[in-house]
N, CA, C and O atoms as CSV, one atom per row, in Angstrom:
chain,resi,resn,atom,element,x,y,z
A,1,UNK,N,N,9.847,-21.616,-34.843
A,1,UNK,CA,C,9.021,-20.428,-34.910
A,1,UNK,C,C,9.922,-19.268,-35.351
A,1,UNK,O,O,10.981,-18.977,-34.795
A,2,UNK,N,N,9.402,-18.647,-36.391
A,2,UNK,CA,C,10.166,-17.299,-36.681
A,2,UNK,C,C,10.333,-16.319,-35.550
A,2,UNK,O,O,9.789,-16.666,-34.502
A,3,UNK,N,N,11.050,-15.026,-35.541
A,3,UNK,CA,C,11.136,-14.522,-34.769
A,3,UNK,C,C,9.853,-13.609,-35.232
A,3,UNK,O,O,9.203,-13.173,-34.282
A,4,UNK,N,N,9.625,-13.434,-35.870
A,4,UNK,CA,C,7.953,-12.417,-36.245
A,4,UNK,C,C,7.272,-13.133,-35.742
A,4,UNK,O,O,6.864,-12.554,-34.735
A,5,UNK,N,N,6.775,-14.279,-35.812
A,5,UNK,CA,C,5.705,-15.459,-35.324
A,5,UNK,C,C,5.970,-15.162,-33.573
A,5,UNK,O,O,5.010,-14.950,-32.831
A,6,UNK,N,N,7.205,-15.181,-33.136
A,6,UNK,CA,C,7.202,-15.504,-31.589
A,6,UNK,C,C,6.984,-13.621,-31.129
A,6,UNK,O,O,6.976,-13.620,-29.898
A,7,UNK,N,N,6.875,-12.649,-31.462
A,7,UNK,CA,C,6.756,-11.601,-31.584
A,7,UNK,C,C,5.334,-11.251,-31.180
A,7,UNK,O,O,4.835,-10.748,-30.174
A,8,UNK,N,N,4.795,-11.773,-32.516
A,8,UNK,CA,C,3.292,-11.855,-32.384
A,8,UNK,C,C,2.806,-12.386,-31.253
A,8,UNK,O,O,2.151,-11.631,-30.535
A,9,UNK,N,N,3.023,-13.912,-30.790
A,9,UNK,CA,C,2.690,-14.433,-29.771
A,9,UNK,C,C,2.798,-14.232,-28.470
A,9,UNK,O,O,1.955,-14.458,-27.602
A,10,UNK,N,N,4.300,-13.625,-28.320
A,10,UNK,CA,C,3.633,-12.052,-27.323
A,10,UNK,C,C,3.131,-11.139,-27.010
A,10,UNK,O,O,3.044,-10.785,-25.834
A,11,UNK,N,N,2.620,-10.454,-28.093
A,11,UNK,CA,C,1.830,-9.596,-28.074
A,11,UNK,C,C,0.649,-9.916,-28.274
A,11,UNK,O,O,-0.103,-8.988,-27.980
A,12,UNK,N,N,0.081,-10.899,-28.678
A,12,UNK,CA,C,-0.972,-12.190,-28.702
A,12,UNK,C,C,-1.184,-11.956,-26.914
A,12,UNK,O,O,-2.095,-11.345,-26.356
A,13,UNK,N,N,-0.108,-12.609,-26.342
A,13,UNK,CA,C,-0.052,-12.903,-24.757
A,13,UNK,C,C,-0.385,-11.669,-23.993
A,13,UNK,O,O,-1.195,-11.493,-23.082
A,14,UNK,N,N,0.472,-10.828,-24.613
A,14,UNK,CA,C,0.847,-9.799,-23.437
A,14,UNK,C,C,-0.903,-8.635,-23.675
A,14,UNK,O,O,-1.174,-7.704,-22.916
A,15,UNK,N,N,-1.519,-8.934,-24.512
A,15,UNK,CA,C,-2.659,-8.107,-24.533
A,15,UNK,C,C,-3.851,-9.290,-23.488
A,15,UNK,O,O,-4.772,-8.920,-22.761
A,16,UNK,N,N,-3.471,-10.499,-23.721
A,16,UNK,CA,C,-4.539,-11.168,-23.025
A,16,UNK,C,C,-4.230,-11.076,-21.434
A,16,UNK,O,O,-5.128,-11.236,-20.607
A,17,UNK,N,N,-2.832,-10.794,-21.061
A,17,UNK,CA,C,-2.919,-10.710,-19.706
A,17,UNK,C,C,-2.434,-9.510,-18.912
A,17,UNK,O,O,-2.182,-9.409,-17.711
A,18,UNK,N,N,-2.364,-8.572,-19.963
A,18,UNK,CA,C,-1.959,-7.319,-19.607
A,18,UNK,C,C,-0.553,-6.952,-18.977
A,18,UNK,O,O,-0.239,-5.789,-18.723
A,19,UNK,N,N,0.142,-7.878,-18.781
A,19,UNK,CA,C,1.479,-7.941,-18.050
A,19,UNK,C,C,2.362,-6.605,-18.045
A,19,UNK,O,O,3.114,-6.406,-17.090
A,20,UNK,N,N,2.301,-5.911,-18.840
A,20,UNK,CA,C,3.420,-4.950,-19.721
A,20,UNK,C,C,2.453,-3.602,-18.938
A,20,UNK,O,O,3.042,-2.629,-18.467
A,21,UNK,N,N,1.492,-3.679,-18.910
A,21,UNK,CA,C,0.492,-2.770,-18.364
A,21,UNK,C,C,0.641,-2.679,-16.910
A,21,UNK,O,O,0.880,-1.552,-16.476
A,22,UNK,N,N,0.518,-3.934,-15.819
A,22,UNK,CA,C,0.743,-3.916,-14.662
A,22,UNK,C,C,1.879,-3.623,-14.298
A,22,UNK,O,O,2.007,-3.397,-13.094
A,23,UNK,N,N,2.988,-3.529,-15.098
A,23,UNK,CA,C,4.181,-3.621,-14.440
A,23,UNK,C,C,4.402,-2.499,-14.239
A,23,UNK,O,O,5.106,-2.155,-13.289
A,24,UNK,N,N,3.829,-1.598,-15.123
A,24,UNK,CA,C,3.834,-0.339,-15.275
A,24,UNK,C,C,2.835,0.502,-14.365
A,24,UNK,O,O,3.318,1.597,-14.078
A,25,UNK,N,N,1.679,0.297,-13.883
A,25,UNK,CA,C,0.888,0.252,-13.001
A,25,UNK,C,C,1.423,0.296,-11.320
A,25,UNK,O,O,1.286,1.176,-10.470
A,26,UNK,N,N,2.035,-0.955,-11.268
A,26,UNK,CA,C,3.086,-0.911,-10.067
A,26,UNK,C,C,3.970,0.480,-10.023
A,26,UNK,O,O,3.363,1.259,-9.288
A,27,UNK,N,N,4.806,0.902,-10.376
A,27,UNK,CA,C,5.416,1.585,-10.590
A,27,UNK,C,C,4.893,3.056,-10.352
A,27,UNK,O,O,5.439,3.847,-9.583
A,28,UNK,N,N,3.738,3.335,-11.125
A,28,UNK,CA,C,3.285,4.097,-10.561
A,28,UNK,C,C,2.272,4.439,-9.181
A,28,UNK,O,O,1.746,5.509,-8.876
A,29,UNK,N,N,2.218,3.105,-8.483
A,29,UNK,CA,C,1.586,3.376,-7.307
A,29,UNK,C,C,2.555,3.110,-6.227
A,29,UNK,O,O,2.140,2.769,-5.119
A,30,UNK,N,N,3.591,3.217,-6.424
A,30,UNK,CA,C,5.208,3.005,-5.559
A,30,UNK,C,C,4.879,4.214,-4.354
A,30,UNK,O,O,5.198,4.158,-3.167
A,31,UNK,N,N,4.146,5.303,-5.055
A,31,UNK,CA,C,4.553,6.498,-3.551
A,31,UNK,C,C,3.291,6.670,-2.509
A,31,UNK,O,O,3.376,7.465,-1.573
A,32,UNK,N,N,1.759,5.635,-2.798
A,32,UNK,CA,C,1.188,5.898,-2.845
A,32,UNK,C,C,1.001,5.297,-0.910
A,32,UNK,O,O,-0.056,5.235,-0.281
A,33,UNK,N,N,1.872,5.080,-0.599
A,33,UNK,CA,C,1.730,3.596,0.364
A,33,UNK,C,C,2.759,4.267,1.746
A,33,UNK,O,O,3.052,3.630,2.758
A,34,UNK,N,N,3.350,6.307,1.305
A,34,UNK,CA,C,4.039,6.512,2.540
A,34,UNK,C,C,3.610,7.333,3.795
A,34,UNK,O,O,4.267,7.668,4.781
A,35,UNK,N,N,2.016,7.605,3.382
A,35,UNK,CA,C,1.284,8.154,4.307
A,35,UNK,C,C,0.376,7.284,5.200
A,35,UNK,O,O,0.340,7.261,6.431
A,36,UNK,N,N,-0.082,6.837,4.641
A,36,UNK,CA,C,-1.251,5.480,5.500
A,36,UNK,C,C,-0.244,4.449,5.490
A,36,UNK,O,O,0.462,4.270,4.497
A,37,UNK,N,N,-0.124,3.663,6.690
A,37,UNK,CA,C,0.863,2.827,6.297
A,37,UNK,C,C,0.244,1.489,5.898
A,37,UNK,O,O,0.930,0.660,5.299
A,38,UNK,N,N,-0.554,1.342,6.095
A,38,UNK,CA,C,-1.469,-0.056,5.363
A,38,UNK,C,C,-1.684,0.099,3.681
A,38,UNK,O,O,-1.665,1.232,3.203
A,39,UNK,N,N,-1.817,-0.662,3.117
A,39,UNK,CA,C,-1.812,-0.865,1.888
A,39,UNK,C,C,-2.836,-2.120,1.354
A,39,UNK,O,O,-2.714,-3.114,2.070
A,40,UNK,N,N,-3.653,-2.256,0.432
A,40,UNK,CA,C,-4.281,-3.389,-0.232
A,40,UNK,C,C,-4.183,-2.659,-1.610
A,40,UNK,O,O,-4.750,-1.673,-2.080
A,41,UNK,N,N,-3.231,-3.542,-2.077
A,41,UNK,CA,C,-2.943,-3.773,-3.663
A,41,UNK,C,C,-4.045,-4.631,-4.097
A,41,UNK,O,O,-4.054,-5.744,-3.573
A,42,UNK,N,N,-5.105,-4.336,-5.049
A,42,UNK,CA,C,-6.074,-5.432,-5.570
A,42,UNK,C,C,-5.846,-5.027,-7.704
A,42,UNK,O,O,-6.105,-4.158,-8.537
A,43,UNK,N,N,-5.137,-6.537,-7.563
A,43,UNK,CA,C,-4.818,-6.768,-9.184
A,43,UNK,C,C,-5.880,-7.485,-9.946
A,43,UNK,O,O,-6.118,-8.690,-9.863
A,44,UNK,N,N,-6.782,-6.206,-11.053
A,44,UNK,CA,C,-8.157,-7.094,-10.855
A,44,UNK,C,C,-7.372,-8.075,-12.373
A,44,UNK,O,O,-6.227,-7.884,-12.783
A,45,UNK,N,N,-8.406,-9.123,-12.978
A,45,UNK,CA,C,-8.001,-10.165,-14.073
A,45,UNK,C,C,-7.371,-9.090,-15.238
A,45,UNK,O,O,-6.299,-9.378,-15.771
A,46,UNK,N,N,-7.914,-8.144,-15.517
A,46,UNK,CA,C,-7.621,-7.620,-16.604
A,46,UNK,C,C,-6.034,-6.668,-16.241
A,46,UNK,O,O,-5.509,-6.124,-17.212
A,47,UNK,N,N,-5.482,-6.545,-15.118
A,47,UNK,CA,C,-3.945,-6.290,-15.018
A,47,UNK,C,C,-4.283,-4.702,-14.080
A,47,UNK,O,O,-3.458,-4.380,-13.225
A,48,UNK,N,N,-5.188,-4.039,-14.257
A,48,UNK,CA,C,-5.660,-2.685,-13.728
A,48,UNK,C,C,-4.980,-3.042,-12.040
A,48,UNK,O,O,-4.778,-4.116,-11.473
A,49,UNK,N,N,-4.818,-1.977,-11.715
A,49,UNK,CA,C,-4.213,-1.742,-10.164
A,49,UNK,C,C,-5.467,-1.092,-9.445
A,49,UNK,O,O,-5.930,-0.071,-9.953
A,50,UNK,N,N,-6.097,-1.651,-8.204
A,50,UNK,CA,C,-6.461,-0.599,-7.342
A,50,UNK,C,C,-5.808,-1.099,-6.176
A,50,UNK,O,O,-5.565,-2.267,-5.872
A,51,UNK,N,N,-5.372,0.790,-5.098
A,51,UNK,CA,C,-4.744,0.778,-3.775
A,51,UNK,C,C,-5.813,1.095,-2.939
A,51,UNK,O,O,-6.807,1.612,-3.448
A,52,UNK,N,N,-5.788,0.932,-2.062
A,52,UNK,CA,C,-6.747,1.302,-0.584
A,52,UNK,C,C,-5.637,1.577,0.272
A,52,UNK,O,O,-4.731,0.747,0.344
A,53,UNK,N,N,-5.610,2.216,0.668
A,53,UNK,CA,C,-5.114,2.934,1.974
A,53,UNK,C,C,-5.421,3.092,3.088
A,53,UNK,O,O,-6.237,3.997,3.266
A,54,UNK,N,N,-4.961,2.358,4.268
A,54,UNK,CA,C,-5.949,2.847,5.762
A,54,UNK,C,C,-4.412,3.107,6.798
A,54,UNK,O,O,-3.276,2.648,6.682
A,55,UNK,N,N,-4.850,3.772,7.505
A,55,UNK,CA,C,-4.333,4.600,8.866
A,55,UNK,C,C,-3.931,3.087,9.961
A,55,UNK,O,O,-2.906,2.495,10.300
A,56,UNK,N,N,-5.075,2.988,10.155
A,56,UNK,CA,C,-5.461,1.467,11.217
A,56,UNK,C,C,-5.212,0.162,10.254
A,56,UNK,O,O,-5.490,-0.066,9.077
A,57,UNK,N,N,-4.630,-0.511,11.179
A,57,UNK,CA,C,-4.329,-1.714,10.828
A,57,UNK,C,C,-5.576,-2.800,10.753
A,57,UNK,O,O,-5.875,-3.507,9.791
A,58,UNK,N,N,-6.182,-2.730,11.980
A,58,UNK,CA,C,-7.720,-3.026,12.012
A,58,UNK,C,C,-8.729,-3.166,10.918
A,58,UNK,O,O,-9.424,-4.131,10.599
A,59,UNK,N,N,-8.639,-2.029,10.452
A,59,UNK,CA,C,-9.582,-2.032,9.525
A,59,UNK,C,C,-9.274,-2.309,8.336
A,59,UNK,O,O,-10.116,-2.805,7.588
A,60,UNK,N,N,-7.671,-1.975,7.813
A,60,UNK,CA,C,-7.292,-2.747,6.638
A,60,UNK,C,C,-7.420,-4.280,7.040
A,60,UNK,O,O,-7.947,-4.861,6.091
A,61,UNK,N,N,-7.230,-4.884,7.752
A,61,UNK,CA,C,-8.053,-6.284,8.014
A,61,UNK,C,C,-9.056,-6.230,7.446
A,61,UNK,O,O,-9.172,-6.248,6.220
A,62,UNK,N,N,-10.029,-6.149,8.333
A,62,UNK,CA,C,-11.020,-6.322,7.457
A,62,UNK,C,C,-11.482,-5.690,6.073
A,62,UNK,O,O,-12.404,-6.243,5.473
A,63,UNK,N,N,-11.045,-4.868,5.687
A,63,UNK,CA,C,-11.354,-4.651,4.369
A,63,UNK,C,C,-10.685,-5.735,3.584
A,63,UNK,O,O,-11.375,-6.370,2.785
A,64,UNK,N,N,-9.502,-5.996,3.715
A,64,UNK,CA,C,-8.926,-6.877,2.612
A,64,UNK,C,C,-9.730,-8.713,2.972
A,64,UNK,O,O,-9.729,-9.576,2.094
A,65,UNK,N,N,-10.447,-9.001,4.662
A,65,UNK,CA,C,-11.241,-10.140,4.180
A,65,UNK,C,C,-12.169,-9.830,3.240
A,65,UNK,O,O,-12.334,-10.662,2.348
A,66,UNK,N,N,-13.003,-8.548,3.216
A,66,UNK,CA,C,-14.379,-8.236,2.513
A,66,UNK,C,C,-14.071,-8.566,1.446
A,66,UNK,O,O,-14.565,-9.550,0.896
A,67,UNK,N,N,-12.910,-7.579,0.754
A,67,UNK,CA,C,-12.340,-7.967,-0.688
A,67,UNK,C,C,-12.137,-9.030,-1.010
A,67,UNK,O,O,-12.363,-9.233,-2.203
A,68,UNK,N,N,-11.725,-10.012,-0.341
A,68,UNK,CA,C,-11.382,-11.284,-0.914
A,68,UNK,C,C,-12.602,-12.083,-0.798
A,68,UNK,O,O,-12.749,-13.146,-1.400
A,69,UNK,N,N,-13.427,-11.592,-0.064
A,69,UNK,CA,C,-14.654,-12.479,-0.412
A,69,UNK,C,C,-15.616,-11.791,-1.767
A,69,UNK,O,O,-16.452,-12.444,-2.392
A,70,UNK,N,N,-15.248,-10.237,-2.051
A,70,UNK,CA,C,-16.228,-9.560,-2.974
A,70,UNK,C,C,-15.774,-10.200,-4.200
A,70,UNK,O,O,-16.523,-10.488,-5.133
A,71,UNK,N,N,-14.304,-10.450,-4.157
A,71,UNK,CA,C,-13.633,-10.595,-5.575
A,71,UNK,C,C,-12.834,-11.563,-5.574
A,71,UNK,O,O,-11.747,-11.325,-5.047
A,72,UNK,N,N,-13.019,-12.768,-6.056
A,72,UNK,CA,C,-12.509,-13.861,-5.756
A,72,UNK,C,C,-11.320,-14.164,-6.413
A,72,UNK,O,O,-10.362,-14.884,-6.134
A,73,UNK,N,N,-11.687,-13.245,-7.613
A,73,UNK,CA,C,-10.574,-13.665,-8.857
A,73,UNK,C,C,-9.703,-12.326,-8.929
A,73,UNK,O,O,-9.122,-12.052,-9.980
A,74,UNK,N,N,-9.631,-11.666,-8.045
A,74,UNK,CA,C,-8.999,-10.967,-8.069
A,74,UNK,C,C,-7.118,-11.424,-7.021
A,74,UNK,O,O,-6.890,-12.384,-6.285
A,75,UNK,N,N,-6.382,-10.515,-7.344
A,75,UNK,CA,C,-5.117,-11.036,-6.523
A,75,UNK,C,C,-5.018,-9.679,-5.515
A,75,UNK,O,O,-4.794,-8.548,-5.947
A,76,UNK,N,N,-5.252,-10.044,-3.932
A,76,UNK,CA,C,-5.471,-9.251,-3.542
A,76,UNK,C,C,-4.519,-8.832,-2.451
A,76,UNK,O,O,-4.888,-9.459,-1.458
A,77,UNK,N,N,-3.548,-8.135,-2.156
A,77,UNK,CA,C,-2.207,-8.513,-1.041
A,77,UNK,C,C,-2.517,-7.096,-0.248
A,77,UNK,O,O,-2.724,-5.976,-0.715
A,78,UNK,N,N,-2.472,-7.583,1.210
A,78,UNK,CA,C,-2.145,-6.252,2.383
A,78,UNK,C,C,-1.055,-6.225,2.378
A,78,UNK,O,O,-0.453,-7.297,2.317
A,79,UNK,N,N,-0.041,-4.487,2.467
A,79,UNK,CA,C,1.038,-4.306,2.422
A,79,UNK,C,C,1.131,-3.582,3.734
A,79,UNK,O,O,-0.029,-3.180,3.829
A,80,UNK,N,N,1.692,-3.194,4.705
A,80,UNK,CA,C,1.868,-2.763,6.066
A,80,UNK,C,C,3.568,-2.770,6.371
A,80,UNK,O,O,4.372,-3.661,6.644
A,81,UNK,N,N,3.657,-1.393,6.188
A,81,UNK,CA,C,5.224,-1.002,6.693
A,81,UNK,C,C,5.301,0.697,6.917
A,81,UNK,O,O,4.424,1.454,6.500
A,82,UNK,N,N,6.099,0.991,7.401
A,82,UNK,CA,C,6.643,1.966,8.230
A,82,UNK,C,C,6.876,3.395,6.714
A,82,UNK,O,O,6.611,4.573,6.950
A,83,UNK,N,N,7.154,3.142,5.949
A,83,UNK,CA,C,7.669,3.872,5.138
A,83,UNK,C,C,7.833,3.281,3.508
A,83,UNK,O,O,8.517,2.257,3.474
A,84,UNK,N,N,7.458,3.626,2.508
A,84,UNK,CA,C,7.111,3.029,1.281
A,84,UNK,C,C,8.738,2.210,1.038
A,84,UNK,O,O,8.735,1.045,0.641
A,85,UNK,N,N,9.719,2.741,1.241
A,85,UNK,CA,C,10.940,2.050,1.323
A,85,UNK,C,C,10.852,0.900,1.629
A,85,UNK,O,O,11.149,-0.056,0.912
A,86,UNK,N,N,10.408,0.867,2.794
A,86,UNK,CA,C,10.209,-0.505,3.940
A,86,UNK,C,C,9.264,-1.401,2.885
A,86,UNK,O,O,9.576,-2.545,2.554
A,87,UNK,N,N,8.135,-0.754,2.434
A,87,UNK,CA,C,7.396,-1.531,1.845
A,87,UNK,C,C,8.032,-2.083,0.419
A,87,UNK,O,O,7.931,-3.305,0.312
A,88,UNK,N,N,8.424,-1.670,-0.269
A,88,UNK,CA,C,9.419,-1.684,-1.440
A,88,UNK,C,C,10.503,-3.317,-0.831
A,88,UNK,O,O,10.362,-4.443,-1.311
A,89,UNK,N,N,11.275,-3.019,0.040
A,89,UNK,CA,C,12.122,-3.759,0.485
A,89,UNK,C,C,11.405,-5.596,0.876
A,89,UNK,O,O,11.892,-6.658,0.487
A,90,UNK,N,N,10.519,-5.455,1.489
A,90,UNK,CA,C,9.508,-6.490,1.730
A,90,UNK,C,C,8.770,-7.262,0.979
A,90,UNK,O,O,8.565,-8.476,0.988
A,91,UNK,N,N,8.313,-6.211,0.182
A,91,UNK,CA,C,7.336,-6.994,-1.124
A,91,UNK,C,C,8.183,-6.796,-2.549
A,91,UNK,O,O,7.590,-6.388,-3.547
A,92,UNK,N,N,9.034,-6.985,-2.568
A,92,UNK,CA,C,10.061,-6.645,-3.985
A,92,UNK,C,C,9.621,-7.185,-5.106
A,92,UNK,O,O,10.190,-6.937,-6.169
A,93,UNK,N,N,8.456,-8.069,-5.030
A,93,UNK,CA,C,7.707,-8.623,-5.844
A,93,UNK,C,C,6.764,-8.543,-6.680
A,93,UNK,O,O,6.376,-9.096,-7.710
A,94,UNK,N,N,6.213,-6.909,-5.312
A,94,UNK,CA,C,5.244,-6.691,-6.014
A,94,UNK,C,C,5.674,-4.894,-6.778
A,94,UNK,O,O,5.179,-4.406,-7.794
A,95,UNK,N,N,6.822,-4.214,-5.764
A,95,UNK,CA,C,7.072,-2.831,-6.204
A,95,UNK,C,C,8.472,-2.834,-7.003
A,95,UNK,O,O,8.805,-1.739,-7.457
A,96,UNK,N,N,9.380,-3.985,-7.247
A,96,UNK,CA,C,10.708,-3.835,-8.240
A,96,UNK,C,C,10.674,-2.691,-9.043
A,96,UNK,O,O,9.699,-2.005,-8.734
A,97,UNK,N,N,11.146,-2.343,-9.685
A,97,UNK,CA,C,11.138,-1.266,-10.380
A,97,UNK,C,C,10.899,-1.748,-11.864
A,97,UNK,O,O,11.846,-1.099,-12.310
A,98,UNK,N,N,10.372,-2.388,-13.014
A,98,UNK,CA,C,9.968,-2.702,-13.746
A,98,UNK,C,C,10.715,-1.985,-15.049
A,98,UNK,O,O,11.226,-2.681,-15.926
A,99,UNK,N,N,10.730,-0.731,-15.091
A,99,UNK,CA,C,10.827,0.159,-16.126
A,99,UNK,C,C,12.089,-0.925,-17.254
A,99,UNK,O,O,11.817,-1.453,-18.332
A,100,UNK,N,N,13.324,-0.951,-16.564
A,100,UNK,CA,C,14.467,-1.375,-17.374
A,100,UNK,C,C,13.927,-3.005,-18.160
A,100,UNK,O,O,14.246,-3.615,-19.180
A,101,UNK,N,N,12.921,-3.237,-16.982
A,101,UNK,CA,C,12.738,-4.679,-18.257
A,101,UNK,C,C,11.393,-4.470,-18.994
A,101,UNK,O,O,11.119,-5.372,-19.786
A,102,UNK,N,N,10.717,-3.706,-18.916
A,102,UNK,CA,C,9.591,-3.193,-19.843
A,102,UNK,C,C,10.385,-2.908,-21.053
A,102,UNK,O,O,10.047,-3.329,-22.160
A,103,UNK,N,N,11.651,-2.051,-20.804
A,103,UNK,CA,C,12.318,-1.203,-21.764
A,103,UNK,C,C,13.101,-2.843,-22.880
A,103,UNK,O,O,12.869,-3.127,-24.055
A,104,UNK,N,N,13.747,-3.355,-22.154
A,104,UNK,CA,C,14.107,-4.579,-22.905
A,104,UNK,C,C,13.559,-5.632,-23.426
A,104,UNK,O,O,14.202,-6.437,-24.100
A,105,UNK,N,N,12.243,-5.749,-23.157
A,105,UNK,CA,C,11.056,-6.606,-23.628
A,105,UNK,C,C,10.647,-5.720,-25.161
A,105,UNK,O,O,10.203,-6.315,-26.143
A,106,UNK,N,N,10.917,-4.072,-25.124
A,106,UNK,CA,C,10.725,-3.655,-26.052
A,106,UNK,C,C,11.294,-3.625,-27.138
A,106,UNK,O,O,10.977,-3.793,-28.316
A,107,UNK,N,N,12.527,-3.292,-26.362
A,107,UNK,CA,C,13.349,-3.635,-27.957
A,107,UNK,C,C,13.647,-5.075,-28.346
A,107,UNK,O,O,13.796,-5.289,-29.549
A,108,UNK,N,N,13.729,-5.839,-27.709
A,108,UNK,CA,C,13.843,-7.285,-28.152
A,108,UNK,C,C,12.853,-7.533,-29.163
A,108,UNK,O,O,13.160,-8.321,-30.057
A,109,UNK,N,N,11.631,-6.955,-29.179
A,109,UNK,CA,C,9.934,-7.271,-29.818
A,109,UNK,C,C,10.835,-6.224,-30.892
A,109,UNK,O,O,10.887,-6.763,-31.997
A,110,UNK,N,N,11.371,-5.226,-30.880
A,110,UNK,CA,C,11.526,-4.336,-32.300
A,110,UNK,C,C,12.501,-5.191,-32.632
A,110,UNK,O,O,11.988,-6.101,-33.282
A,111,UNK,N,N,13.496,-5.327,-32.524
A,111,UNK,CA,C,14.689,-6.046,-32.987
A,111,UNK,C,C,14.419,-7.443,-33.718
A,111,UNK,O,O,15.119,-7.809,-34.662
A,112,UNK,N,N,13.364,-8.190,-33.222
A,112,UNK,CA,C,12.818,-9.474,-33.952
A,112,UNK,C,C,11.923,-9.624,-35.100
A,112,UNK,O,O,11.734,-10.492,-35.952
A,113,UNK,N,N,11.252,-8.029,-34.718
A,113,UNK,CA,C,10.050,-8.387,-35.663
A,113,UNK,C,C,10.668,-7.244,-36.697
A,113,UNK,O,O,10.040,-7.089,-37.744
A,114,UNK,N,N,11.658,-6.567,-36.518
A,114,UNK,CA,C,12.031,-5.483,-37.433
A,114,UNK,C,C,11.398,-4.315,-37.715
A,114,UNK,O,O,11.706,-3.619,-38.682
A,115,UNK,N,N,10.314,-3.979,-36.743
A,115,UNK,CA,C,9.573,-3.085,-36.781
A,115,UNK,C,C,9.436,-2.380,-35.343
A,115,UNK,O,O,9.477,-3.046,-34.308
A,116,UNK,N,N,9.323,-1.427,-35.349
A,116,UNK,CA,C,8.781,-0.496,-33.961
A,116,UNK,C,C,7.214,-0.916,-33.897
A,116,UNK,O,O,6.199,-0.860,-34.592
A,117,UNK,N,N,7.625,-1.345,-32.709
A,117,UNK,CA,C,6.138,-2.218,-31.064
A,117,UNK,C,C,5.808,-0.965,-30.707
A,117,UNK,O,O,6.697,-0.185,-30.365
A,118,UNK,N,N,4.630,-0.627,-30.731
A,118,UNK,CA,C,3.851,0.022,-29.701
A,118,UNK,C,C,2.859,-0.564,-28.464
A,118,UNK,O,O,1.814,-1.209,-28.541
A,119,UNK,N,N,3.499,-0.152,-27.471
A,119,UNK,CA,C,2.952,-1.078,-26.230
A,119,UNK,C,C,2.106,0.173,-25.599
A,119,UNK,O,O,2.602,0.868,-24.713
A,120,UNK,N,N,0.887,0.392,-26.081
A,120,UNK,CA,C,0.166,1.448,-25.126
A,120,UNK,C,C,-0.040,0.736,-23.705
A,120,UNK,O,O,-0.057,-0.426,-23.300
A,121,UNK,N,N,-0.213,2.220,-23.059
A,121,UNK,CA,C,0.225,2.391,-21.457
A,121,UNK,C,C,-1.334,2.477,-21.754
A,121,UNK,O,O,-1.841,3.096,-22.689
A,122,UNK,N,N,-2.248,1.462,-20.418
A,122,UNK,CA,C,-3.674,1.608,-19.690
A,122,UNK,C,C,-3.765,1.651,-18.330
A,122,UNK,O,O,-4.752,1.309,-17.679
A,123,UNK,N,N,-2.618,2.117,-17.855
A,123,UNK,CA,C,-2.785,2.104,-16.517
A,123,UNK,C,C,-3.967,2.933,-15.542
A,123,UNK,O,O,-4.394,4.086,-15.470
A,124,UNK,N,N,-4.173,1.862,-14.974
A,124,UNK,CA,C,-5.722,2.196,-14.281
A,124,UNK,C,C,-5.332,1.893,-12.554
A,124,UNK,O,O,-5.839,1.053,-11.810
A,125,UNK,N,N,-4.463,2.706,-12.315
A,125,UNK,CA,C,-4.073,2.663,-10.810
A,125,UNK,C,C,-4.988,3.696,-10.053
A,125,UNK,O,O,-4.679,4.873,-9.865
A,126,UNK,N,N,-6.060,3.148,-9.680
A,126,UNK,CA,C,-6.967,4.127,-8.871
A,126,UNK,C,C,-6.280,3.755,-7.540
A,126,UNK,O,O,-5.394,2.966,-7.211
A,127,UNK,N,N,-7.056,4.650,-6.922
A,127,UNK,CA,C,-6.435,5.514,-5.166
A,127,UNK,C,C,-7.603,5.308,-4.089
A,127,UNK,O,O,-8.649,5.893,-4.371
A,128,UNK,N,N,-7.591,4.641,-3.013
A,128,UNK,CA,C,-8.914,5.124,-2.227
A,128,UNK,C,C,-8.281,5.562,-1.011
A,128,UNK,O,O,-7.377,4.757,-0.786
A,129,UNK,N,N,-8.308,6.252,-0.315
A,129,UNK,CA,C,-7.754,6.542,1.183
A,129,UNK,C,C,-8.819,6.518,1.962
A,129,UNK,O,O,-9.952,6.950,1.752
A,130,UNK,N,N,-8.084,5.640,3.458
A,130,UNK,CA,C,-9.481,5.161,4.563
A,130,UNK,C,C,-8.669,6.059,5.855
A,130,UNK,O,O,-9.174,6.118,6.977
């Protein structure tokens, strides 16, 4: 495969699963998680971020069963810690810091295909506080 061909086929990829979008998404909902200390990250199919926020632990329970029964196909994780740090430290999976390999995914795609990639940003990190 050429390097233009494998270029394409990421960007082929990366529009069908939005990857480059969520990562970026994450990132910006990093601070969102140091007032309520409960958290439900819901990653719907198309890569979009929504947070929920609750006070009570209780009730982020049950909201995140409701959710997982409203939205099946969605990826839906409770986050619960003391301080967004804490949460950061715990789920590193889901809050890493993304930026430096967004940034190198980019130029690798310019450098192969010999052209400047434009990777528009859709980040759709909505907010609910409970």
């Amino acid at each position: 495969m050429s390097d233009v061909d494998l270029v394409r086929s990421f960007l082929s990829t990366n529009d069908e699963l939005g990857l480059l979008n969520m990562l970026r998404g994450l990132n910006a909902a990093d601070t969102e998680v140091t007032t309520n200390r409960n958290a439900i990250l819901i990653f719907s199919e198309s890569g979009d971020l929504e947070i929920q926020t609750y006070r009570d632990a209780t009730e982020a329970l049950r909201a995140l069963f409701e959710l997982e029964k409203e939205r099946p196909n969605n990826d839906i994780v409770l986050v619960r810690a003391d301080s967004s740090e804490d949460v950061r430290l715990a789920f590193k999976n889901y809050f890493s810091d993304a930026q430096d390999f967004i940034r190198l995914v980019e130029t690798g795609c310019e450098k192969l295909s010999g052209t400047r990639i434009f990777f528009p940003v859709k980040i759709k990190a909505r907010r609910k506080k409970h």
